[in-house]
Structures are given as structure tokens and as C-alpha cells.
C-alpha angles and dihedrals in degrees: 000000000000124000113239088205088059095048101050086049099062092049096054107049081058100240117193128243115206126196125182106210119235099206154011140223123240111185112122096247098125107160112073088195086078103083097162139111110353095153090105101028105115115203137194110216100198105204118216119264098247091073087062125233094289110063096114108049115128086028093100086058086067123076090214151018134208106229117210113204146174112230084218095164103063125050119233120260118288089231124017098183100088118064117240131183120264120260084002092276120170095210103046114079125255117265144178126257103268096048086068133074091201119138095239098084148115107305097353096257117160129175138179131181095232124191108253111241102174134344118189140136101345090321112105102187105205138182115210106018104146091207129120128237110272091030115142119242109217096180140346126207136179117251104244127181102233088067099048118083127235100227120040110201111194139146121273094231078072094083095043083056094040100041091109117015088092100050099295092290095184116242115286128243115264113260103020146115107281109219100212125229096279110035091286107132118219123208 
């Protein structure tokens, strides 16, 4: 069990986490401005060498992949105490920092189920993967069922934000079945 005490303590005294990243992303899409439209952008994540040149095996077997990555372009919020509006739009409602997925966050953290095109050697071939080219992989791990739930809530100002980051997929129906961004359905 763990001690609370301990715990606050170490958050408060601000300790440091490091990660080394074990890969990175190629896939020509420089400009992180452009935040549109990644549904059929395919990826190769090139893992470092000291992982061998078997680290993915068993990967192909699986549709998909959560991708792990540092939003190492753009630089966190000065303040994240206010609530602002995501992507800055006008007509979405104001919400705190943890009710976005926006880059701009709190260590700078992303991550995207992706659909698994090719895994071989230390090339990881994705489809999905809203990165840009130079963008560290902290960590890479297969989508399995188990850890996925069986009914998604979310507001509907969700679809507005997200009609077109994954290729402009049109709004689904109410009440049914919400096939993700890469073929996952939702329930």
C-alpha cells in the first residue's frame, strides 16, 4: 500500500520524471500548425537501435497501436488555471485543461490509437498517427480489447472539434455505434 504522506511529499517537492524516447516519427508533415486531416496520413516510427532488430515482432498480428509522444514543437500554456476554448474556437465552450486533447498541455504528452500498417525490423509503419516528422516515441503498445470500454460519453461539441482532424468523417447518427478514427468501433 502506498503512503499518502510520501506521496504528497514527493509532489510537492516537484521531482522530475525523465524518459529517453525509443523512437521517432518520418512522414513529411513539418508544420504542427497544421492540425487537419491525419486519418490517411501513414507514418514510420524508426525505433532506436538499442531495442535490436526484434523488438516488434508480434506487433503486425495486432489492427492497431497506442502511440505514446512528446509534443516537443510547441511550448505548454503559460497559466493553466482559466479555462479557455479548444483550438481557440468561438463556438466550442470553454474547458479546463484536462477536458482537451490539445498539445499545449502539461508535459507535453499525446497519444493516438493508430491502425498498424507494417511492423518489421525497427520500422513500425502507422496510419493516423497525428505527429510530426522529427517527433519523439516514448513508448508504443499494442490496442487490446480488454482495455478498451464498451460505452464512449462525450459532448457533443466533440464532433463539431474533431469533424475533420481524421480526414472530415461526417457527424455520426445519435445513438449509434462511433466508428473511431481508424476503423475502431466505439460503443
Amino acid at each position: 500500500m502506498t503512503d499518502p504522506k510520501k506521496t504528497d511529499e514527493c509532489l510537492a517537492t516537484g521531482a522530475t520524471i525523465t524518459v529517453t524516447p525509443i523512437g521517432r516519427v518520418h512522414n513529411g508533415r513539418v508544420d504542427p500548425g497544421e492540425s487537419d486531416h491525419w486519418g490517411d496520413v501513414v507514418s514510420t516510427i524508426v525505433v532506436e537501435p538499442r531495442f535490436g532488430e526484434e523488438c516488434l515482432t508480434g506487433l503486425a498480428d495486432f489492427s492497431h497501436v497506442e502511440v505514446v509522444f512528446f509534443f516537443d514543437r510547441l511550448a505548454e500554456r503559460q497559466d493553466y488555471r482559466p479555462p479557455s476554448r479548444p483550438r481557440g474556437r468561438a463556438d466550442l465552450p470553454e474547458v479546463g485543461v484536462f477536458a482537451d486533447r490539445g498539445p499545449r498541455r502539461p508535459n507535453r504528452i499525446g497519444c493516438t490509437v493508430c491502425e498498424v500498417v507494417s511492423a518489421g525490423g525497427r520500422k513500425l509503419r502507422v496510419r493516423g498517427l497525428d505527429a510530426v516528422d522529427g517527433t519523439p516515441v516514448l513508448d508504443v503498445k499494442p490496442v487490446m480489447r480488454q482495455f478498451l470500454p464498451e460505452d464512449v460519453r462525450q459532448p457533443e461539441w466533440v464532433d463539431r472539434l474533431m469533424a475533420e482532424y481524421f480526414g472530415g468523417q461526417p457527424e455520426p447518427p445519435t445513438g449509434t455505434e462511433t466508428p473511431g478514427h481508424a476503423g475502431t468501433v466505439l460503443r
